[in-house]
N, CA, C and O atoms as a GROMACS GRO file, in nm:
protein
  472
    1UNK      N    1  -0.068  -0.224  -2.079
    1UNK     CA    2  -0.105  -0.305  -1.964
    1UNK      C    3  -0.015  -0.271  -1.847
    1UNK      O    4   0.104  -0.245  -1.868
    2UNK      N    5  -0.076  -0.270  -1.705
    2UNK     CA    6   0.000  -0.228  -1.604
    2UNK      C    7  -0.024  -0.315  -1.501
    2UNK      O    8  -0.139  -0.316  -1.457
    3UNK      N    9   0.060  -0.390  -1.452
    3UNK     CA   10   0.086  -0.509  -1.316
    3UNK      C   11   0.123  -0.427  -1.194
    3UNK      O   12   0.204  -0.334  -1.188
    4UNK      N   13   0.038  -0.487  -1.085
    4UNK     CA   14   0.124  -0.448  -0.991
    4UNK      C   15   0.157  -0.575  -0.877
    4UNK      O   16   0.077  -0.656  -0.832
    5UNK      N   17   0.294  -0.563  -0.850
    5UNK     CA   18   0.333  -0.713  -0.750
    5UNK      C   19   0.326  -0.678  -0.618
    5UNK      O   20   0.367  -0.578  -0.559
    6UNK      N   21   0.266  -0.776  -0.579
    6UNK     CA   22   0.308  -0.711  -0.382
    6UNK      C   23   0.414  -0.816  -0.306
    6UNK      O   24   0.433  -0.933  -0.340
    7UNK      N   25   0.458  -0.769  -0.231
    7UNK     CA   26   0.527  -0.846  -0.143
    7UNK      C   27   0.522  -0.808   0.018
    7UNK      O   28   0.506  -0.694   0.061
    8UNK      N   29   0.535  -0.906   0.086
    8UNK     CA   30   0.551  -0.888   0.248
    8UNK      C   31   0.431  -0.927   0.280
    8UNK      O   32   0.357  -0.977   0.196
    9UNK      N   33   0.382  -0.902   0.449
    9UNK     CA   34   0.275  -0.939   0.516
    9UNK      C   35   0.302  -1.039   0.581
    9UNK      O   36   0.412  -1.092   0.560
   10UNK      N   37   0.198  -1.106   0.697
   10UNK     CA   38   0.229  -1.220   0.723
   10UNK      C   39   0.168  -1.200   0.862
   10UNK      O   40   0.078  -1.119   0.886
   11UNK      N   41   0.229  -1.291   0.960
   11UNK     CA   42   0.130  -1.273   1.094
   11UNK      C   43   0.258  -1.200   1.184
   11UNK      O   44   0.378  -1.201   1.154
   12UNK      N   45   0.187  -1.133   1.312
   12UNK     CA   46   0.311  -1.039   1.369
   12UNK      C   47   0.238  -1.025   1.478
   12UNK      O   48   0.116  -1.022   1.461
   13UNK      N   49   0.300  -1.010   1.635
   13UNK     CA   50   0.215  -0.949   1.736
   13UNK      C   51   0.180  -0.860   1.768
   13UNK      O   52   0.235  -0.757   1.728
   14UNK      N   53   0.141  -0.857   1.799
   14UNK     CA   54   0.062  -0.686   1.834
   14UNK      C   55   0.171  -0.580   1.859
   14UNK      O   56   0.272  -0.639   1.895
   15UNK      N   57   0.190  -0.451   1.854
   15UNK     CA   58   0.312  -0.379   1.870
   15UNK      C   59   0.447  -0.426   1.755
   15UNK      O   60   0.550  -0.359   1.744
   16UNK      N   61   0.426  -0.526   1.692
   16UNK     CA   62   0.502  -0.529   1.581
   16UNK      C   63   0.511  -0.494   1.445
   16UNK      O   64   0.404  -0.464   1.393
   17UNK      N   65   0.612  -0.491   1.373
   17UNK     CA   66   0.630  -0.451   1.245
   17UNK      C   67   0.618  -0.532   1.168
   17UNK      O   68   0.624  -0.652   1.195
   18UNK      N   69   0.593  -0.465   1.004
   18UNK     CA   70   0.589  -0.516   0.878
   18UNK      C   71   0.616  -0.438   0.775
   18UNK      O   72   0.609  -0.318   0.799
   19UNK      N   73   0.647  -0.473   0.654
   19UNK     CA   74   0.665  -0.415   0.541
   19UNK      C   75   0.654  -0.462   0.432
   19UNK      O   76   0.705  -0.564   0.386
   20UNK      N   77   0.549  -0.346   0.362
   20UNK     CA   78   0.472  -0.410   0.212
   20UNK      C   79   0.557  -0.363   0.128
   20UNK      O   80   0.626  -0.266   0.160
   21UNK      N   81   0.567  -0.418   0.014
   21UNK     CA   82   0.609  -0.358  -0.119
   21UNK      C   83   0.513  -0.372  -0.253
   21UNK      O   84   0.407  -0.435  -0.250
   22UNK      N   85   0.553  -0.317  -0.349
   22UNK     CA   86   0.435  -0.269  -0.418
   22UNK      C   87   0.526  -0.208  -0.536
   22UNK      O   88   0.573  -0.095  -0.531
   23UNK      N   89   0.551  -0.334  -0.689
   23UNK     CA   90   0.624  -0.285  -0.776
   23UNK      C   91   0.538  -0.288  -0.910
   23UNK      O   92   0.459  -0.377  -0.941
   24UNK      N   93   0.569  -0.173  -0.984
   24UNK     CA   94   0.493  -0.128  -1.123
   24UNK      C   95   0.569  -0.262  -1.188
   24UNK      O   96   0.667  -0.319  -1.140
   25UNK      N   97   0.505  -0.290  -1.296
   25UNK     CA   98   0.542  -0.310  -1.446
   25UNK      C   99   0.455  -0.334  -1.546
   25UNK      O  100   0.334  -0.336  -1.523
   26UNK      N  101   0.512  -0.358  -1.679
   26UNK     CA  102   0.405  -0.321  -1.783
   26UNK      C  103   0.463  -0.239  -1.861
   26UNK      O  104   0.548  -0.155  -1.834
   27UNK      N  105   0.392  -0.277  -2.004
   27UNK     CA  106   0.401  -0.135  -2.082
   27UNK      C  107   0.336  -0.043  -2.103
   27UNK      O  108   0.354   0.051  -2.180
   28UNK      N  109   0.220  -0.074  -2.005
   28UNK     CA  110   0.090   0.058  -2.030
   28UNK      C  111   0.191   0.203  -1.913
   28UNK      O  112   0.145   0.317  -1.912
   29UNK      N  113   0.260   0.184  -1.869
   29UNK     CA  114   0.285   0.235  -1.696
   29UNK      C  115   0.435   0.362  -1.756
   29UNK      O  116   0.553   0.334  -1.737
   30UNK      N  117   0.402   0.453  -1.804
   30UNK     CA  118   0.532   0.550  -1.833
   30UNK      C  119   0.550   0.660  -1.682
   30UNK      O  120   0.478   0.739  -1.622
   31UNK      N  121   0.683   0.612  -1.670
   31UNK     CA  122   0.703   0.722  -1.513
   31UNK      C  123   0.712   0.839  -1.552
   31UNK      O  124   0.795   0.899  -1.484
   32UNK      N  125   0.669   0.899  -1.625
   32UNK     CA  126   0.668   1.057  -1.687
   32UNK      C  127   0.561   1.101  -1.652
   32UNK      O  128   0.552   1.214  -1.606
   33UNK      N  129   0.464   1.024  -1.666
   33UNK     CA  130   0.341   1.055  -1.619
   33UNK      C  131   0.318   1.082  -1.463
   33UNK      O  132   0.364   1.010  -1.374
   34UNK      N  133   0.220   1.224  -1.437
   34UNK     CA  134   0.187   1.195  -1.326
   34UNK      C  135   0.112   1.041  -1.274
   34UNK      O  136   0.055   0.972  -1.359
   35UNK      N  137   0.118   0.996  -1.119
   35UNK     CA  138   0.052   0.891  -1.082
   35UNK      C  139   0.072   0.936  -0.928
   35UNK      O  140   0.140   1.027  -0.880
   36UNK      N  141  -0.021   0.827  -0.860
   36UNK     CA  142  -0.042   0.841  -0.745
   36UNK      C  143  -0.037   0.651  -0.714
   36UNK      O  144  -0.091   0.559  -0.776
   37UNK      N  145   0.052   0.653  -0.593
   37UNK     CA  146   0.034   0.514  -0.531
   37UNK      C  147  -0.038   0.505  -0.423
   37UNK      O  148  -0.021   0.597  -0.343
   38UNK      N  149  -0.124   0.410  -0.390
   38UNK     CA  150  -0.164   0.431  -0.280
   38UNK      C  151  -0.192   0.288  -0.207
   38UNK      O  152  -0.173   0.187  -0.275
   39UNK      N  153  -0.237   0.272  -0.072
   39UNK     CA  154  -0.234   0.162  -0.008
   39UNK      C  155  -0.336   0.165   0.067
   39UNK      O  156  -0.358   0.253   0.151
   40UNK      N  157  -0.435   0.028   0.032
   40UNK     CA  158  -0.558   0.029   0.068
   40UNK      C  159  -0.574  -0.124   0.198
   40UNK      O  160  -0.489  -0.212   0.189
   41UNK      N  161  -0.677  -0.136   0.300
   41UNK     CA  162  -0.714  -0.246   0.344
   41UNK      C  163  -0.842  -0.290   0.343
   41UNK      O  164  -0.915  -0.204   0.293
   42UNK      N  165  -0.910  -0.403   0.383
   42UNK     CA  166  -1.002  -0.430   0.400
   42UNK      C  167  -1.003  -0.603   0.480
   42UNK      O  168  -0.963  -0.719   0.470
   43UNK      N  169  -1.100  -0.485   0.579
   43UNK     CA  170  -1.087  -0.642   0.685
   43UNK      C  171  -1.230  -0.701   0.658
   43UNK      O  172  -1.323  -0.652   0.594
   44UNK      N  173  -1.218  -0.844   0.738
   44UNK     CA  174  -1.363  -0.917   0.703
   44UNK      C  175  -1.475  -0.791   0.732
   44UNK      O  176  -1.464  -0.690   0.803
   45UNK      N  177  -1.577  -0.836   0.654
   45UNK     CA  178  -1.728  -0.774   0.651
   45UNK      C  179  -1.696  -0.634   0.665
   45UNK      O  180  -1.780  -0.555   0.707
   46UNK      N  181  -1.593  -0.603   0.635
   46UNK     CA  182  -1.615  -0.447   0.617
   46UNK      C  183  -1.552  -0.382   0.428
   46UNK      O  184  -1.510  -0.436   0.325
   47UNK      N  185  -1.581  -0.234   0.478
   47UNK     CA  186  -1.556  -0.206   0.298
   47UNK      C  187  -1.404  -0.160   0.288
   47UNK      O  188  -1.338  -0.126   0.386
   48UNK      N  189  -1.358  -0.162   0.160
   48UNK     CA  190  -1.228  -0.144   0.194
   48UNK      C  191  -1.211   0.002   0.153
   48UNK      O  192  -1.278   0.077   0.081
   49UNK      N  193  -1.072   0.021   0.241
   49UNK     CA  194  -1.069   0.230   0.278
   49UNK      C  195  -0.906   0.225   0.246
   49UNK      O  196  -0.824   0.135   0.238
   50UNK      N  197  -0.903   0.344   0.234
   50UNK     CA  198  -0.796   0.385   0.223
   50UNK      C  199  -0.668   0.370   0.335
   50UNK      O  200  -0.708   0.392   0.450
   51UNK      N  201  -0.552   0.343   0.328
   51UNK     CA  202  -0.503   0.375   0.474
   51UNK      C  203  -0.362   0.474   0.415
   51UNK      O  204  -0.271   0.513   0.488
   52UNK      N  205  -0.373   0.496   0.296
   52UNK     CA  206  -0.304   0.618   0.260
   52UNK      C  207  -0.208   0.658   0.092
   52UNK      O  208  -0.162   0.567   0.024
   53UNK      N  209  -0.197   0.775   0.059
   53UNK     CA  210  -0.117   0.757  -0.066
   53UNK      C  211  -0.042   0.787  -0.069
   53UNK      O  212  -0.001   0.805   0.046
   54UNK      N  213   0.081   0.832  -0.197
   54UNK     CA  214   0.152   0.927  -0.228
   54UNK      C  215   0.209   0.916  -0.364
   54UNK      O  216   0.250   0.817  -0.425
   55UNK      N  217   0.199   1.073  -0.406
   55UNK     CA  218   0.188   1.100  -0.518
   55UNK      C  219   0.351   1.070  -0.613
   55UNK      O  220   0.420   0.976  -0.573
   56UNK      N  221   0.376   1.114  -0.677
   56UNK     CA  222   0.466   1.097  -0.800
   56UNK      C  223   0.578   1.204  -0.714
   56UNK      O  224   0.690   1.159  -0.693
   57UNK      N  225   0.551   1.318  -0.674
   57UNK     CA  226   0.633   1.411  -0.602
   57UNK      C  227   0.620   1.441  -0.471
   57UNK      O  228   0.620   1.550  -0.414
   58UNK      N  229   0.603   1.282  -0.415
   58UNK     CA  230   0.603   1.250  -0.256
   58UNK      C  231   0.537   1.320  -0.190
   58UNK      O  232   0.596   1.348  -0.086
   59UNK      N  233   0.397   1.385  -0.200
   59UNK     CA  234   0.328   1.410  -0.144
   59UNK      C  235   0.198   1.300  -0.067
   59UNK      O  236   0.133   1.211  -0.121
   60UNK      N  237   0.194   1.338   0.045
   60UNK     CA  238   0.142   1.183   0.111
   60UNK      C  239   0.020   1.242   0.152
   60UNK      O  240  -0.013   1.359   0.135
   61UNK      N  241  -0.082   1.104   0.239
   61UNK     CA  242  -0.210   1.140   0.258
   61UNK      C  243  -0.188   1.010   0.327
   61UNK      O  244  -0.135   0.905   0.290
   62UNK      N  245  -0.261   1.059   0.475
   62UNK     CA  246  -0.232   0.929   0.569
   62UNK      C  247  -0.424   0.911   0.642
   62UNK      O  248  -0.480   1.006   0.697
   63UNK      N  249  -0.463   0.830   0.631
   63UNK     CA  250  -0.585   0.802   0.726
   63UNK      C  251  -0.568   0.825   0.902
   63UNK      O  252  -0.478   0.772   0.968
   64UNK      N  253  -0.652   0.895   0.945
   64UNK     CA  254  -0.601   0.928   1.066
   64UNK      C  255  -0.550   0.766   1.178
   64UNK      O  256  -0.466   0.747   1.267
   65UNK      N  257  -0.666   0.670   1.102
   65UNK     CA  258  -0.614   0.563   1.223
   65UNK      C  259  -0.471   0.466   1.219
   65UNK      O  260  -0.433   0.365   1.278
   66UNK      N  261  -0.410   0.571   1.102
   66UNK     CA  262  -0.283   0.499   1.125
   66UNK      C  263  -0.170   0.603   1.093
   66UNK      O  264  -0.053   0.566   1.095
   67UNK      N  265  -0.205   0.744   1.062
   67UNK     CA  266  -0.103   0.830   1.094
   67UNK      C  267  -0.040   0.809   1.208
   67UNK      O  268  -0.100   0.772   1.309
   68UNK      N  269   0.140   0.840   1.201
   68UNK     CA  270   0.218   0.855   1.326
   68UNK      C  271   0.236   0.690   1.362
   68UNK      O  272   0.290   0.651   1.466
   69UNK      N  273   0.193   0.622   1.282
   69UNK     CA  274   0.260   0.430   1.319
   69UNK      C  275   0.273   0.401   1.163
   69UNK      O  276   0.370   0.334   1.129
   70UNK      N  277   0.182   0.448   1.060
   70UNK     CA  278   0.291   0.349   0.922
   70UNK      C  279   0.308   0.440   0.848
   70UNK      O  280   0.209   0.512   0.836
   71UNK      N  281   0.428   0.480   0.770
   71UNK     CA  282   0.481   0.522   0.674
   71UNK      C  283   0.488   0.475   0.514
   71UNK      O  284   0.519   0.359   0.488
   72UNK      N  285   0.460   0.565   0.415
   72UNK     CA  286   0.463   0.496   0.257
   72UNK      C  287   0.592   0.609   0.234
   72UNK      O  288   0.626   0.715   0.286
   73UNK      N  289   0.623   0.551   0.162
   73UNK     CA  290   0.730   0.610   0.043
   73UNK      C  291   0.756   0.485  -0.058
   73UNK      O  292   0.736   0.363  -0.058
   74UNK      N  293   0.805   0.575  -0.135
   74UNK     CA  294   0.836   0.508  -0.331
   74UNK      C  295   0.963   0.561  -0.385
   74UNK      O  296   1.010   0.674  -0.384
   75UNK      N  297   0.994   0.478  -0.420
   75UNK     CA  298   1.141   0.508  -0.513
   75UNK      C  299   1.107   0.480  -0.674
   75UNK      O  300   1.112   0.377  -0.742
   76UNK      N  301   1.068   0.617  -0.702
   76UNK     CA  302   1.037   0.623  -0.852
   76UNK      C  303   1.154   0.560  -0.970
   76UNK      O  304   1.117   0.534  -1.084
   77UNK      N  305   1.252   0.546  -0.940
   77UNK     CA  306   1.372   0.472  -1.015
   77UNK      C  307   1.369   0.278  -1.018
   77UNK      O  308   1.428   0.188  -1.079
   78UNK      N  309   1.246   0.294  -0.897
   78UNK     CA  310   1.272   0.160  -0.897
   78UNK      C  311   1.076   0.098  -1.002
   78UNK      O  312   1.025   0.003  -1.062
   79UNK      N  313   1.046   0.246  -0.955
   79UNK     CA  314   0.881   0.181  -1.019
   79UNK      C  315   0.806   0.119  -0.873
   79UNK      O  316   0.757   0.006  -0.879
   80UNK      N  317   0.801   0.200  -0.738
   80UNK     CA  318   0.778   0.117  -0.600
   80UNK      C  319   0.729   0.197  -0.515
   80UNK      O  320   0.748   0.318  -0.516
   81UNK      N  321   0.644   0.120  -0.415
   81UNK     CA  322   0.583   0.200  -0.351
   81UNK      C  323   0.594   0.089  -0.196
   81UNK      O  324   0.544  -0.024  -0.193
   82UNK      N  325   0.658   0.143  -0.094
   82UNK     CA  326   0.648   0.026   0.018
   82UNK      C  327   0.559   0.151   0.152
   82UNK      O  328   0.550   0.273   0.166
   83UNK      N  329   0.508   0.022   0.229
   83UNK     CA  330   0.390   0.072   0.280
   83UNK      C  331   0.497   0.022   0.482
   83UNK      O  332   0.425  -0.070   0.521
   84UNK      N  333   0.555   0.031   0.540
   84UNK     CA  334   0.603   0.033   0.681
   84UNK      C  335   0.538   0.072   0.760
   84UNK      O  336   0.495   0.186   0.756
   85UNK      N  337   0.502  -0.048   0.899
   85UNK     CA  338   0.340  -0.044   0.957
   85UNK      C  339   0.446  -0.092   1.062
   85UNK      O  340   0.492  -0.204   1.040
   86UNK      N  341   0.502  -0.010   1.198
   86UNK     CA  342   0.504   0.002   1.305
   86UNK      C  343   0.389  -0.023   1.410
   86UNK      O  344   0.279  -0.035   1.356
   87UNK      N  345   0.390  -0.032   1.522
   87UNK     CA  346   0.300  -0.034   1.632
   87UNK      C  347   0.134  -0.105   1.581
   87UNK      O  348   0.021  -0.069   1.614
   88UNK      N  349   0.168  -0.193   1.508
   88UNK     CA  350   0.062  -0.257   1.499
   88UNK      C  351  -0.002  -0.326   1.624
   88UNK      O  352   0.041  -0.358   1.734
   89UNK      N  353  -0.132  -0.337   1.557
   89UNK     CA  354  -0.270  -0.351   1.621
   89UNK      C  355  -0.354  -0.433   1.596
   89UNK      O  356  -0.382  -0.430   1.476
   90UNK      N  357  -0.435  -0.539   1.673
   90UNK     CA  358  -0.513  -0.607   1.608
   90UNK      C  359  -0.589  -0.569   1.492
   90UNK      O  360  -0.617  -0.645   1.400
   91UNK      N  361  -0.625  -0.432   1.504
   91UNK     CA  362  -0.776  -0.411   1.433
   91UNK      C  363  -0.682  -0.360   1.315
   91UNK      O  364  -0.747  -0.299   1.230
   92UNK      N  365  -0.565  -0.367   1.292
   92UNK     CA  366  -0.510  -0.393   1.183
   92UNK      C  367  -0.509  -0.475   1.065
   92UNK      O  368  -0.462  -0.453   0.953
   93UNK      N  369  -0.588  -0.605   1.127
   93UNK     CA  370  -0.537  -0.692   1.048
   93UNK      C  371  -0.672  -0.689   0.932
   93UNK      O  372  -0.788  -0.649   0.938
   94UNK      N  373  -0.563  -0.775   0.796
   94UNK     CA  374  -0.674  -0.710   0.678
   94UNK      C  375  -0.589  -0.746   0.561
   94UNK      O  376  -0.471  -0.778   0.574
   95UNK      N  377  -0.650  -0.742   0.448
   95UNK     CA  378  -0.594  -0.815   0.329
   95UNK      C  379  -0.514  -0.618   0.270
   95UNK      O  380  -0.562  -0.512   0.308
   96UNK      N  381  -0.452  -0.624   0.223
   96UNK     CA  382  -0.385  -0.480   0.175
   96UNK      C  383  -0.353  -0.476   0.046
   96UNK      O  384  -0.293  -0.574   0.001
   97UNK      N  385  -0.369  -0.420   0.002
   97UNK     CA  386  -0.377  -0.340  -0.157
   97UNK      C  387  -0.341  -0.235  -0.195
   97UNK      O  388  -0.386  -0.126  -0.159
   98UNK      N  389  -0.229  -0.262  -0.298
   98UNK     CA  390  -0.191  -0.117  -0.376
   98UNK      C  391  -0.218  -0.128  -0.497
   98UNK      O  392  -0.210  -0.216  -0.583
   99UNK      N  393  -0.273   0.032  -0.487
   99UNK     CA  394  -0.330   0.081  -0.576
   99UNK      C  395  -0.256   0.199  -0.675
   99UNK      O  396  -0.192   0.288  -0.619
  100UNK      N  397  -0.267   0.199  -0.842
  100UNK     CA  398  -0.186   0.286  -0.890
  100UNK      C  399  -0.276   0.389  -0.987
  100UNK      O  400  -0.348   0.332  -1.069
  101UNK      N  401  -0.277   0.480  -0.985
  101UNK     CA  402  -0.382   0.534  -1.064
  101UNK      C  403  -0.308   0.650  -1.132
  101UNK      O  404  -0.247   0.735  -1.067
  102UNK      N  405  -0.316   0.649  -1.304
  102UNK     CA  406  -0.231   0.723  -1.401
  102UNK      C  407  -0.367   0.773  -1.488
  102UNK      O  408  -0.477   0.718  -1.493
  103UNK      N  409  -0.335   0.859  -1.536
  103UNK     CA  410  -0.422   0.927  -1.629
  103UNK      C  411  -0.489   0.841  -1.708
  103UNK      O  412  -0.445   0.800  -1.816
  104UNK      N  413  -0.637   0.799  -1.643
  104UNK     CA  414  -0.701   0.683  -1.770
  104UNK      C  415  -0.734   0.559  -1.709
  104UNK      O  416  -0.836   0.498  -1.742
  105UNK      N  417  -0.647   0.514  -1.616
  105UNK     CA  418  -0.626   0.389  -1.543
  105UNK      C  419  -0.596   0.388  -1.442
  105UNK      O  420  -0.516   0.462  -1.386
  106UNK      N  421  -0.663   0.292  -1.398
  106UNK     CA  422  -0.652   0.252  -1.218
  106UNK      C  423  -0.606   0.090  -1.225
  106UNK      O  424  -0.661   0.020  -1.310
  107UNK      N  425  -0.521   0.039  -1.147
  107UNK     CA  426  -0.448  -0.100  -1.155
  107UNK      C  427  -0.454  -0.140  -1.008
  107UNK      O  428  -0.454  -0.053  -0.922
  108UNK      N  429  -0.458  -0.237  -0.984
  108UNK     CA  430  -0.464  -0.297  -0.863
  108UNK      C  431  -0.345  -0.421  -0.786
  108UNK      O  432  -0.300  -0.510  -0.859
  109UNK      N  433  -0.309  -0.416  -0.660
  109UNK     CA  434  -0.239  -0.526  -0.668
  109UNK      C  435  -0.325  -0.668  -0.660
  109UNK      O  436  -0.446  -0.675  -0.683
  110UNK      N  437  -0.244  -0.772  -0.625
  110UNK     CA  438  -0.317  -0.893  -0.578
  110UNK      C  439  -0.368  -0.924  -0.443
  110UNK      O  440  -0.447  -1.016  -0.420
  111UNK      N  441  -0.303  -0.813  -0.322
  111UNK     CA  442  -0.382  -0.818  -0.185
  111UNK      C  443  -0.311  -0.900  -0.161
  111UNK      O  444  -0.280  -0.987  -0.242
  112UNK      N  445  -0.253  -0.889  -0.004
  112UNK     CA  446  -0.189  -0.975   0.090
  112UNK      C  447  -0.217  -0.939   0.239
  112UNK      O  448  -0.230  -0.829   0.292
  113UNK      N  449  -0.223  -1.080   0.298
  113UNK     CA  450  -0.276  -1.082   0.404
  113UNK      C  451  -0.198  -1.007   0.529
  113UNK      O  452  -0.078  -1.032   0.541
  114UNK      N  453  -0.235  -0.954   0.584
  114UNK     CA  454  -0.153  -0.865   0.723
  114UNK      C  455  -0.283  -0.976   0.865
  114UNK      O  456  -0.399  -1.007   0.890
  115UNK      N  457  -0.188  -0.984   0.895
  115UNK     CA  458  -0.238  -1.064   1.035
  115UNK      C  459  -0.180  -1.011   1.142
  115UNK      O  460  -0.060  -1.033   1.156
  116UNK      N  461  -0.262  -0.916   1.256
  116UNK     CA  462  -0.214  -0.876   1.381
  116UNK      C  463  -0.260  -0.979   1.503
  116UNK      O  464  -0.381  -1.002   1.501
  117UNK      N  465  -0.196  -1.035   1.593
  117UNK     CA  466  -0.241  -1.107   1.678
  117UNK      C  467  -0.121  -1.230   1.771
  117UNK      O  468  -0.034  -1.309   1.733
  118UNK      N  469  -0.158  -1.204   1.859
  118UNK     CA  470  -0.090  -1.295   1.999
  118UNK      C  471  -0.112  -1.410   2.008
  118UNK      O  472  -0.067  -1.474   2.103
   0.00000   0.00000   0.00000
């Protein structure tokens, strides 16, 4: 079995920051294994997309509408993946989700709310 916890979010103004976190546990979840973390949103009435990953050997993948304002990195010692969202934007705002996907399995977090707005 594999958990994933989130932390952070919250409401912020426009041009402001935040920072998600996003921790493994479980005993289904061996860090030997390749995996990929990744960080997803979805705002009302729409579908939810990617806004970017990175792999086990820090290789990243950013959605263009938020390349160059949020950054992911993971500290594999810790089992983590944090998601840092600079220059936010209204059309930011959106419930967020990390996602972990290991050979076999895909795990999900619980989604937390990101609120952009004045």
């Amino acid at each position: 079995q594999v958990q994933l916890d989130q932390s952070g979010g919250g409401l912020v103004h426009p041009g402001g920051s935040l920072r998600l976190s996003c921790t493994i546990s479980g005993s289904g979840f061996n860090s030997r294994d390749f995996n990929v973390m990744g960080w997803y949103r979805q705002a009302p009435g729409k579908e939810r997309e990617l806004v970017g990953d990175i792999s086990k050997f820090g290789i990243l993948k950013y959605a263009d509408s938020v390349r160059g304002r949020f950054t992911i990195s993971r500290d594999n010692a810790k089992n983590a993946a944090y998601l840092q969202m600079d220059n936010l934007e209204p059309e930011d705002t959106a419930v967020y989700y990390c996602r972990l996907d290991i050979p076999g399995h895909t795990a999900w977090g619980q989604g937390t709310q990101v609120t952009v707005s004045s």
